[in-house]
HTML snippet that shows the backbone in 3Dmol.js (N, CA, C, O; Angstrom):
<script src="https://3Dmol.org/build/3Dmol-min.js"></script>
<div id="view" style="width:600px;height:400px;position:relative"></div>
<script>
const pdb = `
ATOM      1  N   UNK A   1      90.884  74.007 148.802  1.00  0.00           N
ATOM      2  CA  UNK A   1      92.145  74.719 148.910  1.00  0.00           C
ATOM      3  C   UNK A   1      91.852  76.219 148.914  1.00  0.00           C
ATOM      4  O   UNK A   1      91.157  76.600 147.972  1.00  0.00           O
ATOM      5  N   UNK A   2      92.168  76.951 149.611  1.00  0.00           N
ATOM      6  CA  UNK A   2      92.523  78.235 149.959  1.00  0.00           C
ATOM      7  C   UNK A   2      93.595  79.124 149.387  1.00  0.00           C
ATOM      8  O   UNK A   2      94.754  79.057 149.798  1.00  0.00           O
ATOM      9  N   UNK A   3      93.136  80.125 148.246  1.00  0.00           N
ATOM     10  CA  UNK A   3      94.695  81.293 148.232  1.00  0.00           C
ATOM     11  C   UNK A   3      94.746  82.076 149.098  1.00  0.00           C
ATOM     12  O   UNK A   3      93.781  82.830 149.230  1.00  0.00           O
ATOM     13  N   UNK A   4      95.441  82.145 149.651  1.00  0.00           N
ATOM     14  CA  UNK A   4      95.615  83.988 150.420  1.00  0.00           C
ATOM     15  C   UNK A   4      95.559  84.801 149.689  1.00  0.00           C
ATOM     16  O   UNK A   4      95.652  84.636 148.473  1.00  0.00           O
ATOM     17  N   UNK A   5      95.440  85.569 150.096  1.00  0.00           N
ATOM     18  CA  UNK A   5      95.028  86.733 149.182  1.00  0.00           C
ATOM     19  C   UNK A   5      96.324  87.968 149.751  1.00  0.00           C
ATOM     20  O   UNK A   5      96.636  87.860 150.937  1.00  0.00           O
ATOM     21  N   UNK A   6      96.778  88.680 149.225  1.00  0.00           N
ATOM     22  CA  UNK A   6      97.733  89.751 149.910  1.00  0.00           C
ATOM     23  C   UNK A   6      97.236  91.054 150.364  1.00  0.00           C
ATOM     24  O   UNK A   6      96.291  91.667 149.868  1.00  0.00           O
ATOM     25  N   UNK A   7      97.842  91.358 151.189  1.00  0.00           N
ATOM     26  CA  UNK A   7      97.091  92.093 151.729  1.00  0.00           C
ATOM     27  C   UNK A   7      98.069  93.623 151.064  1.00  0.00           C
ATOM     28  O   UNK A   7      99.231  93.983 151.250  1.00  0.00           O
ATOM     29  N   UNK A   8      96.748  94.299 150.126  1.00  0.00           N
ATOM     30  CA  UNK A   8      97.558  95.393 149.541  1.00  0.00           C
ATOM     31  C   UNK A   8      97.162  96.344 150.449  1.00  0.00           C
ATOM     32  O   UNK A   8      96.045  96.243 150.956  1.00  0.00           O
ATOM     33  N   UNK A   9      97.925  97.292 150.750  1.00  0.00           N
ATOM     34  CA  UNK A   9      97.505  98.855 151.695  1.00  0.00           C
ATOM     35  C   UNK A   9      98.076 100.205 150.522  1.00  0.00           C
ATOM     36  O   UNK A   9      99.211 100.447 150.112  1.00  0.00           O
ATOM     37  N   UNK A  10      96.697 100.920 150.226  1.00  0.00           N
ATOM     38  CA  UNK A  10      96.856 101.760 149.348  1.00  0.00           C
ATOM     39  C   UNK A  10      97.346 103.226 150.647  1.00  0.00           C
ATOM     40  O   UNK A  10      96.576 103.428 151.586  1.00  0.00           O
ATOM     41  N   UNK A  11      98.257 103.834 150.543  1.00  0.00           N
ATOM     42  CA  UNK A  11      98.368 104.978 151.331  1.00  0.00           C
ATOM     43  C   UNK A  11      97.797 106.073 150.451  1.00  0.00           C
ATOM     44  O   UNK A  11      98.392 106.394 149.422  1.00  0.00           O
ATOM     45  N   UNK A  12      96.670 106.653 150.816  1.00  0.00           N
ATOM     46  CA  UNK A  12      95.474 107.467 150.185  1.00  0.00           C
ATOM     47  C   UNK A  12      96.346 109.059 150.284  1.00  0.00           C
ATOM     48  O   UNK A  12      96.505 109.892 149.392  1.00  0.00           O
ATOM     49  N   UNK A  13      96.692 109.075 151.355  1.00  0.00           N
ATOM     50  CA  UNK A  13      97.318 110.341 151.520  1.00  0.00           C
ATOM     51  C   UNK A  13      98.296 110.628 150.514  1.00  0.00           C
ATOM     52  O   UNK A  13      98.199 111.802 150.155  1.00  0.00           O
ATOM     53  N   UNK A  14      99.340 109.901 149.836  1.00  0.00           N
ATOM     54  CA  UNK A  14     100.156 109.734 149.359  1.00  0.00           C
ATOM     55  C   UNK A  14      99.551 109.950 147.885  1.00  0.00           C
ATOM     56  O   UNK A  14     100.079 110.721 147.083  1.00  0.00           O
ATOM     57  N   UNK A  15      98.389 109.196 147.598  1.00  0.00           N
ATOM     58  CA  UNK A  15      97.516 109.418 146.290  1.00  0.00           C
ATOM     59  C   UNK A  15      97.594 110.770 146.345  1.00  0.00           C
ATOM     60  O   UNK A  15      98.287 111.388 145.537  1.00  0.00           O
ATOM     61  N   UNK A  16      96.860 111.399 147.348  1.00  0.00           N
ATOM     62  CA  UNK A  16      96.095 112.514 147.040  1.00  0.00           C
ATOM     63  C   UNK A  16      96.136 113.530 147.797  1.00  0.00           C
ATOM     64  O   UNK A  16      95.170 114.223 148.118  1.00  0.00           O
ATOM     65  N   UNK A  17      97.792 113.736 148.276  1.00  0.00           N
ATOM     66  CA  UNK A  17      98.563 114.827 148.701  1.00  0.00           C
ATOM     67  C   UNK A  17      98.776 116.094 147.533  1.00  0.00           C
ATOM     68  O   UNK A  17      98.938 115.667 146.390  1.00  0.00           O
ATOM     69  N   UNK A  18      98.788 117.087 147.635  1.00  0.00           N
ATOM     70  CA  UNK A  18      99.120 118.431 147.131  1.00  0.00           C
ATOM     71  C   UNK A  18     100.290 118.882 146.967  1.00  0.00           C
ATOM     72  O   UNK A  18     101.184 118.632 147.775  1.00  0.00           O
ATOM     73  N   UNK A  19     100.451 119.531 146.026  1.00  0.00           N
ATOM     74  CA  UNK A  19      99.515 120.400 145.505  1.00  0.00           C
ATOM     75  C   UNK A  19      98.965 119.357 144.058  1.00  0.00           C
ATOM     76  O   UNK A  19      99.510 118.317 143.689  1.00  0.00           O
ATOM     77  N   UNK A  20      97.916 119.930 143.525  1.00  0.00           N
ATOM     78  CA  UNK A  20      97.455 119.231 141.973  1.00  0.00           C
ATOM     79  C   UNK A  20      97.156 120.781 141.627  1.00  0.00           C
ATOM     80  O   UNK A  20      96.982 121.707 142.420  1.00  0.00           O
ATOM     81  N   UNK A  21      97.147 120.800 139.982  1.00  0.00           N
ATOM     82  CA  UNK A  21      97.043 122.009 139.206  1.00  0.00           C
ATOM     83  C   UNK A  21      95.542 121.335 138.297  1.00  0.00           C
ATOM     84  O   UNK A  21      95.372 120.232 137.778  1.00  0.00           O
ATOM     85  N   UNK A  22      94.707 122.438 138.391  1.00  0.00           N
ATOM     86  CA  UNK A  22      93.759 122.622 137.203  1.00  0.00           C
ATOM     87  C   UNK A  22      94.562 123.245 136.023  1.00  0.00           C
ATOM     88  O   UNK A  22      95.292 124.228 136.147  1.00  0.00           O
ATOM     89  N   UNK A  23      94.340 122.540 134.825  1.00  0.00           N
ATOM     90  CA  UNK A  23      95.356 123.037 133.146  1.00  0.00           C
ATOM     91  C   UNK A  23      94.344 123.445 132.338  1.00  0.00           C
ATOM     92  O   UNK A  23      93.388 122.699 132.549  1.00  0.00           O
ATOM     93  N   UNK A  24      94.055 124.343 131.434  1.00  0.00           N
ATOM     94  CA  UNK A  24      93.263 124.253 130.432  1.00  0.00           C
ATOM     95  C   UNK A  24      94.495 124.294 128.996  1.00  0.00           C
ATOM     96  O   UNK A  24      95.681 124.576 128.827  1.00  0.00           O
ATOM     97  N   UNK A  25      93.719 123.982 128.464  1.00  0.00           N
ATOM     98  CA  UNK A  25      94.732 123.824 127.013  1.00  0.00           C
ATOM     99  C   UNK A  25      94.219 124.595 126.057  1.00  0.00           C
ATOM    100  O   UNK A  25      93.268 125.325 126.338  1.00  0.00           O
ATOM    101  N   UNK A  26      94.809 124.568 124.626  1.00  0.00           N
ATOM    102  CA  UNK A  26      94.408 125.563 123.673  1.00  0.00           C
ATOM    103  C   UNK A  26      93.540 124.212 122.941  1.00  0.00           C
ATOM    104  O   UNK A  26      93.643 122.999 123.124  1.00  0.00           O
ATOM    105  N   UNK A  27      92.833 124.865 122.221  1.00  0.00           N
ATOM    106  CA  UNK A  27      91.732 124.252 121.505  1.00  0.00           C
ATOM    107  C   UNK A  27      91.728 124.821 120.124  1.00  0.00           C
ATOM    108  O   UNK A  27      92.394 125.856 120.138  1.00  0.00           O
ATOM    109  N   UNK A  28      91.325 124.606 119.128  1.00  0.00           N
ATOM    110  CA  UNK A  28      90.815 125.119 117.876  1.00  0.00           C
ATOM    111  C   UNK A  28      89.399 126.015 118.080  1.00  0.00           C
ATOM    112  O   UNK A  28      89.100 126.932 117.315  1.00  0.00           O
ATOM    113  N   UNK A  29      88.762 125.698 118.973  1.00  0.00           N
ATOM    114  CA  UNK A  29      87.427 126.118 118.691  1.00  0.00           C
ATOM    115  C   UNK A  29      86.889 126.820 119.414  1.00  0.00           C
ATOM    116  O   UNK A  29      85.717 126.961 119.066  1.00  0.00           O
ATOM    117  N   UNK A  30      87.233 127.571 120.615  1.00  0.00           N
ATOM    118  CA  UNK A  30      87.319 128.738 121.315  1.00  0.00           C
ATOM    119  C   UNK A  30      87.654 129.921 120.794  1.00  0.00           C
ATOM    120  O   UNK A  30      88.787 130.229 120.424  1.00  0.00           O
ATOM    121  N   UNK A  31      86.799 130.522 120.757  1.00  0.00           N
ATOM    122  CA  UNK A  31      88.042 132.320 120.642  1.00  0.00           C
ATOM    123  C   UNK A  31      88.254 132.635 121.871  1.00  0.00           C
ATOM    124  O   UNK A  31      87.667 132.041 122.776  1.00  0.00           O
ATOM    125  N   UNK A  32      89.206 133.711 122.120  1.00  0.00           N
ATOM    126  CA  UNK A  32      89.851 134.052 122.916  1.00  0.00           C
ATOM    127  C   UNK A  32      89.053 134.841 123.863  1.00  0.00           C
ATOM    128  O   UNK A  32      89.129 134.691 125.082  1.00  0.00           O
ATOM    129  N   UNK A  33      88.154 135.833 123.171  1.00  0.00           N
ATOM    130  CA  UNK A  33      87.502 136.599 123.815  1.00  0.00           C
ATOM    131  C   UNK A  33      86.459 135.544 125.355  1.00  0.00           C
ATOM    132  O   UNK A  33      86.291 135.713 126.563  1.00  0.00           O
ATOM    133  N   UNK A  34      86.004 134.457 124.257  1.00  0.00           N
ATOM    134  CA  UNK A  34      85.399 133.699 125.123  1.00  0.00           C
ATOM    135  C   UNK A  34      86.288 133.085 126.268  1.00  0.00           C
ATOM    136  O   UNK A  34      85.823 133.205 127.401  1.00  0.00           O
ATOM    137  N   UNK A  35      87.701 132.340 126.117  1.00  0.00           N
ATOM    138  CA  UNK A  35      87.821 132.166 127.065  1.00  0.00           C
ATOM    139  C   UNK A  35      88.546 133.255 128.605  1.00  0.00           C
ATOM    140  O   UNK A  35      88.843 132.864 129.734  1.00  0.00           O
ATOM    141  N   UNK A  36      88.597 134.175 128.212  1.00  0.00           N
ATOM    142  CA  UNK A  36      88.791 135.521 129.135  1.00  0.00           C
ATOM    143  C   UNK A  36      87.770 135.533 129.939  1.00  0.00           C
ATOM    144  O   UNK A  36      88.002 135.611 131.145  1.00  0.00           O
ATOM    145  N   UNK A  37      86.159 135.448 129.384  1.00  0.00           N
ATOM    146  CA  UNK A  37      85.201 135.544 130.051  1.00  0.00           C
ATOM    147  C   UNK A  37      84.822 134.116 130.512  1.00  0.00           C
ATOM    148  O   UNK A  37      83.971 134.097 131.402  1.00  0.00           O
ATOM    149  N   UNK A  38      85.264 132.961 130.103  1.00  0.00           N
ATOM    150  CA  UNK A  38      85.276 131.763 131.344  1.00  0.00           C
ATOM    151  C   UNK A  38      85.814 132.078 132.629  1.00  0.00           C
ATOM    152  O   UNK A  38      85.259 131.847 133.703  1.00  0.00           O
ATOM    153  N   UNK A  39      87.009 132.658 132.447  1.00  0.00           N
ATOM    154  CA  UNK A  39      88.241 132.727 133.113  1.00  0.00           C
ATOM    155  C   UNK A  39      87.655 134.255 134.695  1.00  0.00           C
ATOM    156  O   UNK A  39      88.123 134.503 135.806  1.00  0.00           O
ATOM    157  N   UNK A  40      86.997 134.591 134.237  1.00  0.00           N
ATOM    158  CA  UNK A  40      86.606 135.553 134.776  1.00  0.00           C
ATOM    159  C   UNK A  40      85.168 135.586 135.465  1.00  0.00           C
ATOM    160  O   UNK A  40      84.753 136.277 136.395  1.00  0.00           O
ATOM    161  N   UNK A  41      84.492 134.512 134.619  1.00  0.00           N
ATOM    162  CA  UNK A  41      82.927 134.058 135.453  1.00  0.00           C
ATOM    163  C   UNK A  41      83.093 133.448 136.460  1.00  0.00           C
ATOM    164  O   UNK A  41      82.600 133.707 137.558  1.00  0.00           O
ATOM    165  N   UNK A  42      84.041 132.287 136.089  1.00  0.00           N
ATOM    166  CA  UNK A  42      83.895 131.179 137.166  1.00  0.00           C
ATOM    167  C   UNK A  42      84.931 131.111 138.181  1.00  0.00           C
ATOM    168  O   UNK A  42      84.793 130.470 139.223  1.00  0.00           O
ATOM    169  N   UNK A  43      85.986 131.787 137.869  1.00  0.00           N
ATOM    170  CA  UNK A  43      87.032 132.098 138.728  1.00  0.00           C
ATOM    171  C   UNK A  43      87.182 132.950 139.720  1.00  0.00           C
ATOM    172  O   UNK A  43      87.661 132.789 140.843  1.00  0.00           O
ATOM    173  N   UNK A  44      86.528 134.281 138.974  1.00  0.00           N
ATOM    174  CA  UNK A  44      86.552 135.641 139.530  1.00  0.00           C
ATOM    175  C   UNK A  44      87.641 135.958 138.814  1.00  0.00           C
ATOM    176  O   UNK A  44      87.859 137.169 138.854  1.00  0.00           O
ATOM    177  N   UNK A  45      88.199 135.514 138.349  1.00  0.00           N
ATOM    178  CA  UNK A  45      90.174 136.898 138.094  1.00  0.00           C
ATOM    179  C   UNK A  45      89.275 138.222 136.818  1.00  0.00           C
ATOM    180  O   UNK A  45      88.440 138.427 135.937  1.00  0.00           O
ATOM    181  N   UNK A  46      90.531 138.831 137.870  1.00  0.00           N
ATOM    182  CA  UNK A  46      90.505 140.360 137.153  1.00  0.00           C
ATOM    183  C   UNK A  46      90.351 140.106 135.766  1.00  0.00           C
ATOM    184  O   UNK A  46      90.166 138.936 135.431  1.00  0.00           O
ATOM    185  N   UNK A  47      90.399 141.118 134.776  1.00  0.00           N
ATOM    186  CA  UNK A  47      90.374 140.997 133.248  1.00  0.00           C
ATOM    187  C   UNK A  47      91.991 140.774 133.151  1.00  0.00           C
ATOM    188  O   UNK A  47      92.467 139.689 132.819  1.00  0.00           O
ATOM    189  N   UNK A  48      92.795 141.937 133.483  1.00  0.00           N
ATOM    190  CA  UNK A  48      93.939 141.786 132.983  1.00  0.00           C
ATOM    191  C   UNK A  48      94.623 139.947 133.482  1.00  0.00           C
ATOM    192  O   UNK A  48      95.334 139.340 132.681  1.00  0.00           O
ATOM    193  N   UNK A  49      94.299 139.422 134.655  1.00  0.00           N
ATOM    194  CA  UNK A  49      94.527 137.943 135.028  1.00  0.00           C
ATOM    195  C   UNK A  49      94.326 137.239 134.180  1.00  0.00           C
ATOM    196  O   UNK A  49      95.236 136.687 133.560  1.00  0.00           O
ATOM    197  N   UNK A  50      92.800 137.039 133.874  1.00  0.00           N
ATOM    198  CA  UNK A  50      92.125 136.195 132.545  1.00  0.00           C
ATOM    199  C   UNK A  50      92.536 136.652 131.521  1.00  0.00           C
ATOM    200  O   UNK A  50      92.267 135.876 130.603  1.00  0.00           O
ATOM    201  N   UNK A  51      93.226 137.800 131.077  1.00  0.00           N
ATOM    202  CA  UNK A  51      93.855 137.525 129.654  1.00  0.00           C
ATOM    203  C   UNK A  51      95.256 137.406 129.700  1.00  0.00           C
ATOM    204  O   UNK A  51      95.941 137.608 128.697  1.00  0.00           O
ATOM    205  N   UNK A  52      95.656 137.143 130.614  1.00  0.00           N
ATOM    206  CA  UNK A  52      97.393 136.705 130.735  1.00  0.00           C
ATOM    207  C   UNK A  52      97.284 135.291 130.605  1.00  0.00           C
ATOM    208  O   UNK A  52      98.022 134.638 129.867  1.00  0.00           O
ATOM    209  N   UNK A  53      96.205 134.713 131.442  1.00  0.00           N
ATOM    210  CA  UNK A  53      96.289 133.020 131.732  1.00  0.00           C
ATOM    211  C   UNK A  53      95.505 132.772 130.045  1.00  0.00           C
ATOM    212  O   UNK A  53      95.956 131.794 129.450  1.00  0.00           O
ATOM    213  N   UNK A  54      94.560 133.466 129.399  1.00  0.00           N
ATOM    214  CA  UNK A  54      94.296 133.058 127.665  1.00  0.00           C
ATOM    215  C   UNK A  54      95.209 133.169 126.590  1.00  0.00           C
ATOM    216  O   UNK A  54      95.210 132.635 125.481  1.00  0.00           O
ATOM    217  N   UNK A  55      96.259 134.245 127.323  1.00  0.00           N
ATOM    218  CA  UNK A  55      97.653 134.421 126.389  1.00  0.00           C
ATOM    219  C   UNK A  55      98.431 133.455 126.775  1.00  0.00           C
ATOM    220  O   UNK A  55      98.998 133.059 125.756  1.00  0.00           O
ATOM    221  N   UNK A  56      98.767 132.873 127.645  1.00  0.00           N
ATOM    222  CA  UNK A  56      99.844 131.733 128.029  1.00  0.00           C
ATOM    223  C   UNK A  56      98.920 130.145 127.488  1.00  0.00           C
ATOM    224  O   UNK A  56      99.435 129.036 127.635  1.00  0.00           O
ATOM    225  N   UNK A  57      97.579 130.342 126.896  1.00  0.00           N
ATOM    226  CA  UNK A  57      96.897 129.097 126.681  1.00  0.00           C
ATOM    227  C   UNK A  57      96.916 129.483 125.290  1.00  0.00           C
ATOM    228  O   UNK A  57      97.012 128.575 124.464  1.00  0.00           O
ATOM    229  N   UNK A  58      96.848 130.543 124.938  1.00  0.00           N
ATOM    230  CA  UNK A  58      97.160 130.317 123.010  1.00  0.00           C
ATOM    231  C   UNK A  58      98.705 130.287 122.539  1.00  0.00           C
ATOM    232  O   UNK A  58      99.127 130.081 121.401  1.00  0.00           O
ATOM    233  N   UNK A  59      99.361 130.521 123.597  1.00  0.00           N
ATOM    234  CA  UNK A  59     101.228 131.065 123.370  1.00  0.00           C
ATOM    235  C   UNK A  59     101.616 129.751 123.218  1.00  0.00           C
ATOM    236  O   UNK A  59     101.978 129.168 122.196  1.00  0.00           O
ATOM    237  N   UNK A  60     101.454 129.194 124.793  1.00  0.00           N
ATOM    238  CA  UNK A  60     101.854 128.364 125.017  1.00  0.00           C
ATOM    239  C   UNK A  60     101.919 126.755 125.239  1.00  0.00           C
ATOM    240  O   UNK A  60     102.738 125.869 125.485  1.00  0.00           O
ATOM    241  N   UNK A  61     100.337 126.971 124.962  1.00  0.00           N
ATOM    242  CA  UNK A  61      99.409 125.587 124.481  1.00  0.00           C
ATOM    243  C   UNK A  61      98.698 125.446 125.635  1.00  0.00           C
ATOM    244  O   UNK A  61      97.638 124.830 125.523  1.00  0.00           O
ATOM    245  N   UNK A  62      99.045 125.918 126.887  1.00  0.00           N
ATOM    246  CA  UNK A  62      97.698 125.375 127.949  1.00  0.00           C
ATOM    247  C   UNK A  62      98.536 126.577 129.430  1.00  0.00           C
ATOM    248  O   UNK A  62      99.728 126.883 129.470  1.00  0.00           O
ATOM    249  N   UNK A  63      97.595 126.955 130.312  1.00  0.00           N
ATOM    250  CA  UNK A  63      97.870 127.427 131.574  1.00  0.00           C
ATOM    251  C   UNK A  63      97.564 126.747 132.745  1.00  0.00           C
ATOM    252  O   UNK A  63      96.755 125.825 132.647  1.00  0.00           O
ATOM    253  N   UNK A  64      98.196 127.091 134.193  1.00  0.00           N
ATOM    254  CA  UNK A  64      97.690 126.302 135.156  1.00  0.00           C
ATOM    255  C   UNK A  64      96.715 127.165 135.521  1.00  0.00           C
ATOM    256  O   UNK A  64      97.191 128.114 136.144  1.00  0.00           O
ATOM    257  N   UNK A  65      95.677 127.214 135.400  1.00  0.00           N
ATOM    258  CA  UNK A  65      94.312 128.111 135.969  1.00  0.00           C
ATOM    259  C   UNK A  65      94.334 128.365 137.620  1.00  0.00           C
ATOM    260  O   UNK A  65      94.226 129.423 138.240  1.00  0.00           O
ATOM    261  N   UNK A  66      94.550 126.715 138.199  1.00  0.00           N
ATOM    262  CA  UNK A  66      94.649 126.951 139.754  1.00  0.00           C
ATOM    263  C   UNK A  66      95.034 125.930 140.163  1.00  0.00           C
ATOM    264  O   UNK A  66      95.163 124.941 139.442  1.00  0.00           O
ATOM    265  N   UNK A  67      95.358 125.958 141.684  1.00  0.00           N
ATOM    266  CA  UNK A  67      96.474 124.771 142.232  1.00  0.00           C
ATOM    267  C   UNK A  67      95.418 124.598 143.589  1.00  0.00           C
ATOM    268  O   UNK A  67      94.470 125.303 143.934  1.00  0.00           O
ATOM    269  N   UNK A  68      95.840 123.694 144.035  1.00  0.00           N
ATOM    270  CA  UNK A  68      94.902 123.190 145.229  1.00  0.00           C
ATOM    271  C   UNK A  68      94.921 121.482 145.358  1.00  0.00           C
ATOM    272  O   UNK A  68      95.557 120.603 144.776  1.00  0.00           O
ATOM    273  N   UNK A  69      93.870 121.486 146.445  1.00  0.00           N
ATOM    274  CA  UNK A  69      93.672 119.917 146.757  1.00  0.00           C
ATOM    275  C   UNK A  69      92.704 118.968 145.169  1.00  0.00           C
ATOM    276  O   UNK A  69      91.725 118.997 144.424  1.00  0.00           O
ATOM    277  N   UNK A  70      93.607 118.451 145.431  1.00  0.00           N
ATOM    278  CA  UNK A  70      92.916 117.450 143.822  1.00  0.00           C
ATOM    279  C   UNK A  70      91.083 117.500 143.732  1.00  0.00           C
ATOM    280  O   UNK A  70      90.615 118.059 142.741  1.00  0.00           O
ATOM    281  N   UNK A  71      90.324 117.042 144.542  1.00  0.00           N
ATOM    282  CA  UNK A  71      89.312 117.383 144.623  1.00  0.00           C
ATOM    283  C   UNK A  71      88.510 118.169 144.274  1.00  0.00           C
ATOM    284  O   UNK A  71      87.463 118.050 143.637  1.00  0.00           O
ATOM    285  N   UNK A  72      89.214 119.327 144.872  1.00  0.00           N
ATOM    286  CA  UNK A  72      88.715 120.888 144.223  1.00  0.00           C
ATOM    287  C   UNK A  72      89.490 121.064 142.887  1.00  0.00           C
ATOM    288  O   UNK A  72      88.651 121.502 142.100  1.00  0.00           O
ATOM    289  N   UNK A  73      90.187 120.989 142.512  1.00  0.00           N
ATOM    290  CA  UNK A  73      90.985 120.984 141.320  1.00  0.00           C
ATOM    291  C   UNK A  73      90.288 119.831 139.794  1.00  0.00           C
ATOM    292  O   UNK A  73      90.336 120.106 138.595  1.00  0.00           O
ATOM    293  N   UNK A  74      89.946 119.094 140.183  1.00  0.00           N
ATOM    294  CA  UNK A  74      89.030 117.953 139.496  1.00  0.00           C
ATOM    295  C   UNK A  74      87.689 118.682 139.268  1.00  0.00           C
ATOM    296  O   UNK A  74      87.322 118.859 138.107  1.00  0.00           O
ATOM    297  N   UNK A  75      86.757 119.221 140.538  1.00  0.00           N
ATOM    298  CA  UNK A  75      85.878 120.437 139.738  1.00  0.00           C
ATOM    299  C   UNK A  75      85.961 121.617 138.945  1.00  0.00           C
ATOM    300  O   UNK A  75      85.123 122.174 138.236  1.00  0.00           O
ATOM    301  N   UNK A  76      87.291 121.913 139.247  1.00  0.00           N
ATOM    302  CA  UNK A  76      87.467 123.064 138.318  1.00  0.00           C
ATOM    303  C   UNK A  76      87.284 122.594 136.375  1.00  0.00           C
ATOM    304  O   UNK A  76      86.791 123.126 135.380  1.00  0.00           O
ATOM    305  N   UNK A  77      88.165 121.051 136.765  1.00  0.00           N
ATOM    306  CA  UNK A  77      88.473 120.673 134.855  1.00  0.00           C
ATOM    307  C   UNK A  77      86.671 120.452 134.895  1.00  0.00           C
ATOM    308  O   UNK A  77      86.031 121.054 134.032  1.00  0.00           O
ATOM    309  N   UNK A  78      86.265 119.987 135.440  1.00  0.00           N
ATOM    310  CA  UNK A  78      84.687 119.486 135.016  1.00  0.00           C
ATOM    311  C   UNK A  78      84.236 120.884 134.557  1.00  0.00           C
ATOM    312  O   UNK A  78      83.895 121.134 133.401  1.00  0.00           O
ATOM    313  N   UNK A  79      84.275 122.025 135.853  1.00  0.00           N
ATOM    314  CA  UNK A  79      83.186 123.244 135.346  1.00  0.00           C
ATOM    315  C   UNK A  79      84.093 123.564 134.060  1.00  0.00           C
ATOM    316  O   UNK A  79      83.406 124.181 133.246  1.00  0.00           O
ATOM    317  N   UNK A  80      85.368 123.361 133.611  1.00  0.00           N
ATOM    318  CA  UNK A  80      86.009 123.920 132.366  1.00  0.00           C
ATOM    319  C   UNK A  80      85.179 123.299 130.956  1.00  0.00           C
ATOM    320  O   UNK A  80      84.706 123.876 129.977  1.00  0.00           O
ATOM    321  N   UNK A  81      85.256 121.639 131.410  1.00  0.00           N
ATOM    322  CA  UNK A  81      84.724 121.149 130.952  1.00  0.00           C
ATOM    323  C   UNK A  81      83.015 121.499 129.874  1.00  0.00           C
ATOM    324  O   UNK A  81      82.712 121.227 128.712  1.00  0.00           O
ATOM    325  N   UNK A  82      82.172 122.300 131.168  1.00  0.00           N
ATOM    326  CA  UNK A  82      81.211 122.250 131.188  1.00  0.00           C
ATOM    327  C   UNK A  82      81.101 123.869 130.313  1.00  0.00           C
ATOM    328  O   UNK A  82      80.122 124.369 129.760  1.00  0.00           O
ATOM    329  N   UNK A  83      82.355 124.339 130.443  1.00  0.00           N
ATOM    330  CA  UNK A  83      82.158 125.427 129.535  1.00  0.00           C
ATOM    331  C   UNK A  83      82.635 125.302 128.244  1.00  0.00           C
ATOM    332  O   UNK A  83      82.627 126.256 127.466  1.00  0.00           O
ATOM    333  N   UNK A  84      83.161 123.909 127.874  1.00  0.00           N
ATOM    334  CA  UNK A  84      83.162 123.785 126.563  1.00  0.00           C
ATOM    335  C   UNK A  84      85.090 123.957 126.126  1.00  0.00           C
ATOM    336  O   UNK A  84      85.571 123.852 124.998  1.00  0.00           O
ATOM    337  N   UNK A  85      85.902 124.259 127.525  1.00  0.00           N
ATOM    338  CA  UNK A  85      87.347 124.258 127.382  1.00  0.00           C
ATOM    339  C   UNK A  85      88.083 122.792 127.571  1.00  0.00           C
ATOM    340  O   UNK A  85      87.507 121.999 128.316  1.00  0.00           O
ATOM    341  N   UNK A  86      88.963 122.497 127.128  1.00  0.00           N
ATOM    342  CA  UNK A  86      89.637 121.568 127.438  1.00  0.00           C
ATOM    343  C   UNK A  86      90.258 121.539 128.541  1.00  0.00           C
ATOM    344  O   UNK A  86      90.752 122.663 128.624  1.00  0.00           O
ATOM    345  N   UNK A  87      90.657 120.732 129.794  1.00  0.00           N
ATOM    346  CA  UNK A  87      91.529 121.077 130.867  1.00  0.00           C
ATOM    347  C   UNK A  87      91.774 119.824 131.672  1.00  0.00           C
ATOM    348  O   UNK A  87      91.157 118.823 131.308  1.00  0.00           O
ATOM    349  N   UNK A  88      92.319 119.759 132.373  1.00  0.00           N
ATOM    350  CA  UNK A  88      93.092 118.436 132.560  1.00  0.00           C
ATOM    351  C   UNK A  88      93.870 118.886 134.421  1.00  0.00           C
ATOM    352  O   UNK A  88      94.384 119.868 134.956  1.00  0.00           O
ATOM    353  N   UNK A  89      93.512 117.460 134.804  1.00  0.00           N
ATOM    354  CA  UNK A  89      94.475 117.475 136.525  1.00  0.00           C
ATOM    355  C   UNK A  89      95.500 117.328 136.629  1.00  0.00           C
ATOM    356  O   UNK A  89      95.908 116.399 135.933  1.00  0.00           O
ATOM    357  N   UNK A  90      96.406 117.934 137.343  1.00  0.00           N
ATOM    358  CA  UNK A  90      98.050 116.874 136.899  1.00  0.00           C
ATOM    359  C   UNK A  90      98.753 117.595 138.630  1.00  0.00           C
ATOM    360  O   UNK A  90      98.807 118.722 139.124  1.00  0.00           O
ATOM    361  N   UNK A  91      99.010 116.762 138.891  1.00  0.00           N
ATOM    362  CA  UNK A  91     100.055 117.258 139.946  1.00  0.00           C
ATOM    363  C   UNK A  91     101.325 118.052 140.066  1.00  0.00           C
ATOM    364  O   UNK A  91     102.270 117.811 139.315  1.00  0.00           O
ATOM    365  N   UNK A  92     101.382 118.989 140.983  1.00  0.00           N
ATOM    366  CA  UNK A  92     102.144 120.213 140.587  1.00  0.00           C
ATOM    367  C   UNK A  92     103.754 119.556 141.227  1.00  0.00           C
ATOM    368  O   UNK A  92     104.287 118.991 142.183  1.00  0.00           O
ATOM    369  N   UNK A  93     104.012 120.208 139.706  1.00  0.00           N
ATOM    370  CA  UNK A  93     106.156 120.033 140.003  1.00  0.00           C
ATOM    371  C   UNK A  93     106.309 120.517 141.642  1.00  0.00           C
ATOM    372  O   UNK A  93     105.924 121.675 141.803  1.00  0.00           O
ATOM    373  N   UNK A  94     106.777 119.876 142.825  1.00  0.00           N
ATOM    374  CA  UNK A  94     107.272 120.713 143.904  1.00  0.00           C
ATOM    375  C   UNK A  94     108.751 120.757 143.916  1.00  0.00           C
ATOM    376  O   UNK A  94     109.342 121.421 144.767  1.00  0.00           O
TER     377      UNK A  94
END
`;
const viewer = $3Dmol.createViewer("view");
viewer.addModel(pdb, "pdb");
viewer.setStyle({}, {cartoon: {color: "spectrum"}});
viewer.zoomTo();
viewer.render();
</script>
């Protein structure tokens, strides 16, 4: 005997349409100073940029760092990651 099997069709585009936001969050164990200079190594932003987006992550509990195709946005949380910040993917409110 034979099941069929159904035939599921994932629409990929639909997954992984744009915009998605890179988030970092506030942490306990960062100082501030440090994350200005994440924010500014790996990004490039100005000083005054990187300490608006570290003031809206200690104010406000987390910033959107950057918006883009999920992909690129998924490396960003890793390199955040890799600097020791918390940060997270999430798809942007349109």
């Amino acid at each position: 005997m034979t099941i069929p099997l159904e035939d599921i069709r994932v629409d990929e585009s639909v997954a992984t349409s744009g915009p998605w936001q890179a988030v970092v969050w506030n942490d306990p164990v960062n100082l501030m100073s440090y994350v200005v200079h994440v924010f500014r190594a790996y990004f490039g932003y100005s000083r005054a940029r990187a300490e608006h987006l570290m003031l809206l992550v200690h104010h406000e509990g987390h910033a959107v760092v950057a918006e883009g195709a999920r992909e690129q946005m998924e490396l960003h949380v890793q390199a955040m990651h890799d600097f020791g910040l918390w940060a997270t993917v999430r798809k942007a409110e349109t």
